[in-house]
N, C-alpha and C positions, 0 to 999 in steps of 0.2 A: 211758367207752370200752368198759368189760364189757357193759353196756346195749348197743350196736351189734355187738360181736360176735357175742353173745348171739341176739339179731333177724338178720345176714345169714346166719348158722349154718342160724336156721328156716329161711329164705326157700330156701336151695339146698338144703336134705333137702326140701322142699313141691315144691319142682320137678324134683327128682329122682324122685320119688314118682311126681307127675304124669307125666312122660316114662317114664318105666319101664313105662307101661299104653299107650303108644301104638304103633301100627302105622302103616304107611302105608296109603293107600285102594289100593283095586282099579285096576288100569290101565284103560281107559278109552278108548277110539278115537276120534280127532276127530270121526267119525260120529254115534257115542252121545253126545261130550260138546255138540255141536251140536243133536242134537235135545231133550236135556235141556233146554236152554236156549232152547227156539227157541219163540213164540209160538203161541198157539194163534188157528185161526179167530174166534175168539170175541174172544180180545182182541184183536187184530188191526181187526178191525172195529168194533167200537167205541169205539175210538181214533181209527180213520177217521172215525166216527162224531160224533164230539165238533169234529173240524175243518169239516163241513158243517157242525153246528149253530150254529157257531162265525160263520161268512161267509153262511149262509143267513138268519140273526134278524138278523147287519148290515145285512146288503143291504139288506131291508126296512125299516130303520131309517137309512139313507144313502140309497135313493130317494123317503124322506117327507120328506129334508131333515134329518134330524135330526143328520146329521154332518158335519161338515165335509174336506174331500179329504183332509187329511193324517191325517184319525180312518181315513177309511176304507183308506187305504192299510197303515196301520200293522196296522188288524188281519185284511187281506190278507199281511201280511211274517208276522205271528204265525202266521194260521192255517199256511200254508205250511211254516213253521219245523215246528210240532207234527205235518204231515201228513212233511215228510222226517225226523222221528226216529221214527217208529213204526217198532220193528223187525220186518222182516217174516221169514216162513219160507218161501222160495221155494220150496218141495217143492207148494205150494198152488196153488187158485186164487186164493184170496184173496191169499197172498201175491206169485203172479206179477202180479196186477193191481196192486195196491197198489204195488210195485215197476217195475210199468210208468210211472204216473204220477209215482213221486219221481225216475224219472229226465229226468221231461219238465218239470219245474218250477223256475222259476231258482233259484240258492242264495241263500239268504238268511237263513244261518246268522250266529250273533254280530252280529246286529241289522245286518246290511248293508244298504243301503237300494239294492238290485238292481232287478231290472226287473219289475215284478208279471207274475203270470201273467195271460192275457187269459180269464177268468171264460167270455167265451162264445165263446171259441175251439174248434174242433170236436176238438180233442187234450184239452180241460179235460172239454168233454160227455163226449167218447167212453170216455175216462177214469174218468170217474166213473159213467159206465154201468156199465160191465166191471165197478167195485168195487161197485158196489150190488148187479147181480146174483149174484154170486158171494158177496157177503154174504148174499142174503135166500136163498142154495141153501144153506149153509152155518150157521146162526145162526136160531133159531127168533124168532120175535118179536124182529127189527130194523127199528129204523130210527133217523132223527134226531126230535128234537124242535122244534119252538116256543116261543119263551118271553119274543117282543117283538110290538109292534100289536095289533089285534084291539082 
């Protein structure tokens, strides 16, 4: 019982010790703590980035036959999912593009099995134009990859 005493005795002088040296942080304006936190062009985009590559090596690989409707729809639901949680920084171009098209894309959050987006619909192109070029203005050496056929 001395034993435990003994030890909780340590523990509140160690954290008394410890708190004794603390301050609180500097205040902070939702402005500043927003853009502290807020993505950069760069990662922003290649985030994007990883979602073409994502539906672009499918595609190719679902018009050779090599997948079956519900392969490909799934990783139509995925890519989607990964393109609506890229956080973006709407002060951007990239981020207002990027955010243009998560608001044009069905949800399909927590694996809902919702309405895919129609890939050559002129809001999916037009969309992903806006985000490419304001990628490739923004981001030196971007693009997506390949990495199925051939």
């Amino acid at each position: 019982m001395t034993f435990i005493r003994v030890m909780s005795g340590i523990a509140v002088a160690a954290a008394a010790v410890t708190l004794a040296g603390c301050t609180s942080a500097p205040a902070t304006t939702d402005d500043e703590a927003a853009q502290a936190s807020a993505p950069s062009d760069e990662q922003m985009c290649w985030q994007y980035a990883d979602t073409q590559t994502l539906i672009w090596n499918m595609q190719l690989a679902n018009d050779e036959g090599r997948l079956v409707g519900n392969e490909w729809d799934g990783i139509v639901r995925l890519a989607m999912r990964e393109l609506d949680y890229i956080p973006v920084d709407a002060s951007t171009d990239v981020g207002k593009a990027i955010a243009a098209l998560q608001d044009e894309i069905p949800d399909s959050r927590g694996g809902q099995m919702g309405q895919d987006p129609e890939l050559d619909s002129d809001t999916w192109v037009d969309g992903n134009a806006a985000i490419s070029a304001a990628c490739q203005a923004a981001v030196e050496e971007w693009g997506t990859e390949g990495w199925v056929g051939g």
